[in-house]
Legacy VTK file of the C-alpha trace (Angstrom):
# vtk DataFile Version 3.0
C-alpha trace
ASCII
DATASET POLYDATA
POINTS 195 float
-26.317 41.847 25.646
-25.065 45.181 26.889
-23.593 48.019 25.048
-20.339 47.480 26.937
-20.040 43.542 25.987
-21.230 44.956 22.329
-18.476 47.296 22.081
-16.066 44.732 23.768
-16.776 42.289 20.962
-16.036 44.387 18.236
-12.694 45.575 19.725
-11.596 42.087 20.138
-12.227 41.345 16.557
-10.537 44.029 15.460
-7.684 43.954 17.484
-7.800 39.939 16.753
-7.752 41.148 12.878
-5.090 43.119 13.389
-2.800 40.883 14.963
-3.299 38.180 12.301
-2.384 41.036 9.516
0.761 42.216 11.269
1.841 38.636 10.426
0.557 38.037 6.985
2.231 41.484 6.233
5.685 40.373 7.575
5.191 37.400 5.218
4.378 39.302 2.380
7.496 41.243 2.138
10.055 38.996 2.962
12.380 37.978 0.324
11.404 34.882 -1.742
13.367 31.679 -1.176
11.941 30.264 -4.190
14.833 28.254 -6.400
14.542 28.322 -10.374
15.657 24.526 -11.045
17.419 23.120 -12.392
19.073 26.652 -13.401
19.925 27.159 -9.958
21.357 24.070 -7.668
19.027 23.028 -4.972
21.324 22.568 -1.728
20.875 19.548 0.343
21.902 18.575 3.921
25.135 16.799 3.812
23.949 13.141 4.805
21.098 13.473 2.088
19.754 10.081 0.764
19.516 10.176 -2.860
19.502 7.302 -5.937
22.084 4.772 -5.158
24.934 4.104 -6.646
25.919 0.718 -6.796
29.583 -0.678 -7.309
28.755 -4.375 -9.067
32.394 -5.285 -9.300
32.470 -5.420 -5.405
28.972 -6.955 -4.781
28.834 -10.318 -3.891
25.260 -10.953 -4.242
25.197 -12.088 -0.614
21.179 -10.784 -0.887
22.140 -8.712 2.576
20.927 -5.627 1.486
17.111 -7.447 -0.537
16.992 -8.975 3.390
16.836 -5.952 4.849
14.816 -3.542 2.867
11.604 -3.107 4.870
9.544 -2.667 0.983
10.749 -5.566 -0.785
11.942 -3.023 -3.401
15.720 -4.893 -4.062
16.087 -7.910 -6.660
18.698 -9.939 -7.098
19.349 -12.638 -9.656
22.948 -14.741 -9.720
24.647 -17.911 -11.504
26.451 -18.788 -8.262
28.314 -16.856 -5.201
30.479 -14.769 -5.846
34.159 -14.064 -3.688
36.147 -10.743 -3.569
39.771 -11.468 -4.161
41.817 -9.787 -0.641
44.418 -8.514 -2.652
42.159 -5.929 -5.027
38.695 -5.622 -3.088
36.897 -6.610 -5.833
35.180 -9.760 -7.687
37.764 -12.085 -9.509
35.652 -12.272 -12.904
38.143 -14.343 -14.243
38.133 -17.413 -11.392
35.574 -19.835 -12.928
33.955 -20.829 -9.519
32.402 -17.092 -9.111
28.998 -16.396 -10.358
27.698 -13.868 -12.690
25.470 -11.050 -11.400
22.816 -11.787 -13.708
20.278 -8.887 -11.677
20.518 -6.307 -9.336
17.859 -3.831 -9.712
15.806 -1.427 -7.238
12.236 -0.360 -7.630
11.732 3.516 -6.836
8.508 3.450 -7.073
8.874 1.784 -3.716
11.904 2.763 -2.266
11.960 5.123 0.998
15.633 5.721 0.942
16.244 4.872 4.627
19.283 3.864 3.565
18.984 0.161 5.510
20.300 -1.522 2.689
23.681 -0.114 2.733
24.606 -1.013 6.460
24.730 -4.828 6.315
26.860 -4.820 3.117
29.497 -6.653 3.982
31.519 -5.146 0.964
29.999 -1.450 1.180
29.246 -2.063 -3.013
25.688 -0.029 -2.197
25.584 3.950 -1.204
23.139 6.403 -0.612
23.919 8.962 -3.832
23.529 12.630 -4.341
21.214 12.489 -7.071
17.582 13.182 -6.582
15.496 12.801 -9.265
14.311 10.006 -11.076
11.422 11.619 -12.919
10.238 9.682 -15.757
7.289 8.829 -18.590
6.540 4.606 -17.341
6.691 3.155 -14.226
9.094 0.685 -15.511
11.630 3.826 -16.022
11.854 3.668 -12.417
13.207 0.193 -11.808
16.581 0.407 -12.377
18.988 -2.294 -13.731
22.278 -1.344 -11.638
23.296 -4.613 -13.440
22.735 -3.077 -16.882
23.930 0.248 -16.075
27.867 -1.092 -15.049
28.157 -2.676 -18.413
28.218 0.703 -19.336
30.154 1.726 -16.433
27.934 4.402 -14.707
27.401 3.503 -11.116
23.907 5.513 -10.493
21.381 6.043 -13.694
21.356 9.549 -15.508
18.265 10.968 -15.311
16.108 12.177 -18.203
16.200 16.043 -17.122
20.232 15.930 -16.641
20.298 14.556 -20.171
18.147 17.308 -21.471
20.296 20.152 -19.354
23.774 19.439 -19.415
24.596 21.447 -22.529
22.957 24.755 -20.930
23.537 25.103 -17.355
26.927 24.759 -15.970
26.917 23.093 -12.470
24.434 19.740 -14.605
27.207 19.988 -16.707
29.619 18.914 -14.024
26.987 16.534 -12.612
27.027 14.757 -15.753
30.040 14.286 -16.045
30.720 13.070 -12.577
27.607 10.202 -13.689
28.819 9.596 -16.867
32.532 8.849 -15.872
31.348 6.442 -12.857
32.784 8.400 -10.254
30.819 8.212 -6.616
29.338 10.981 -5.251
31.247 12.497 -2.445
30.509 10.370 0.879
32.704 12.908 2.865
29.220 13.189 5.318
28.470 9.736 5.539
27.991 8.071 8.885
31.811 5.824 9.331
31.515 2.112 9.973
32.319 0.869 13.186
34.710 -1.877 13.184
LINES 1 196
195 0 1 2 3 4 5 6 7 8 9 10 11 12 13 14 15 16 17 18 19 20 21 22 23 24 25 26 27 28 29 30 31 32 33 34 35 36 37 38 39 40 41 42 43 44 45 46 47 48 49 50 51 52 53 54 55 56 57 58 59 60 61 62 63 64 65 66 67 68 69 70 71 72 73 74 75 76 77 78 79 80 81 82 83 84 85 86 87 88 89 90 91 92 93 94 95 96 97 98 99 100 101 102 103 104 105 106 107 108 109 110 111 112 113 114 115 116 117 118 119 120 121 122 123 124 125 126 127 128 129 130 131 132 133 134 135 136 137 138 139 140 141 142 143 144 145 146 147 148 149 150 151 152 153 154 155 156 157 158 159 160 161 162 163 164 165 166 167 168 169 170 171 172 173 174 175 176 177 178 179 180 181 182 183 184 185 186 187 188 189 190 191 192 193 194
């Protein structure tokens, strides 16, 4: 090794060094983009995939959507089939010959929200919702009964931090409100059906 190769080395480490730092440095003074949820609203692209929410007086249990979930993660339990009166779009309850929807529930624990299962409904009762977490204590807490939850008409499930923060911070506030009067989310970015 020469002196001149010697010297060459430690220049290019340095200057190496230095090059790395001027970019750690830019990094280390740029403003944070850290959010404080749920006290501030997270912002999400406008087709975002979130919990479904699930319209069961439209569904006709025609097990379209269980068919083509690629997880297996959609159950669905009925008395008979079910038919949509033209007139009002949704299931004639009253008409002996429909069925009951005994079961519709979704696993999360499995779910990948590709949002497959809402293109082959033939009576678009199934959207991708705004909502985005399901945090909870069992894994059971993460199958939800849509079946269950219209019988107390909400049309997605309210989850457990919402519950805890809708008295405090304003914009939950409105969230729960929009859950707990069964209202969909806005679908004003969703994809439109061909026809």
């Amino acid at each position: 090794m020469t002196v001149k190769s010697y010297f060459q080395n430690i220049y290019d480490n340095v200057k190496s060094i230095s090059i790395g730092m001027k970019i750690t440095l830019k990094y280390c003074f740029q403003k944070t983009v850290t959010v404080q949820y749920p006290e501030q609203r997270l912002t999400f692209a406008p087709r975002y995939r979130g919990i479904h929410e699930f319209e069961a007086n439209k569904c006709i249990a025609c097990d379209m959507c269980a068919k083509a979930c690629p997880v297996d993660c959609i159950y669905i339990d009925k008395t008979a089939p079910r038919k949509i009166d033209k007139k009002t779009g949704i299931v004639n309850m009253s008409d002996p010959k429909n069925g009951q929807l005994v079961r519709y529930a979704i696993d999360y624990s499995k779910c990948l929200f590709c949002a497959l299962c809402t293109e082959p409904c033939p009576t678009d009762c199934i959207h991708m919702g705004k909502l985005h977490d399901l945090s909870s204590y069992t894994r059971e807490d993460v199958v939800v009964e849509f079946a269950q939850l219209d019988k107390q008409n909400l049309r997605t499930p309210i989850p457990l931090w919402m519950e805890r923060n809708a008295g405090t911070i304003p914009w939950v506030k409105e969230e729960y409100d929009r859950v707990k009067s069964g209202t969909l989310a806005t679908t004003a970015a969703d994809i439109p059906s061909v026809k």
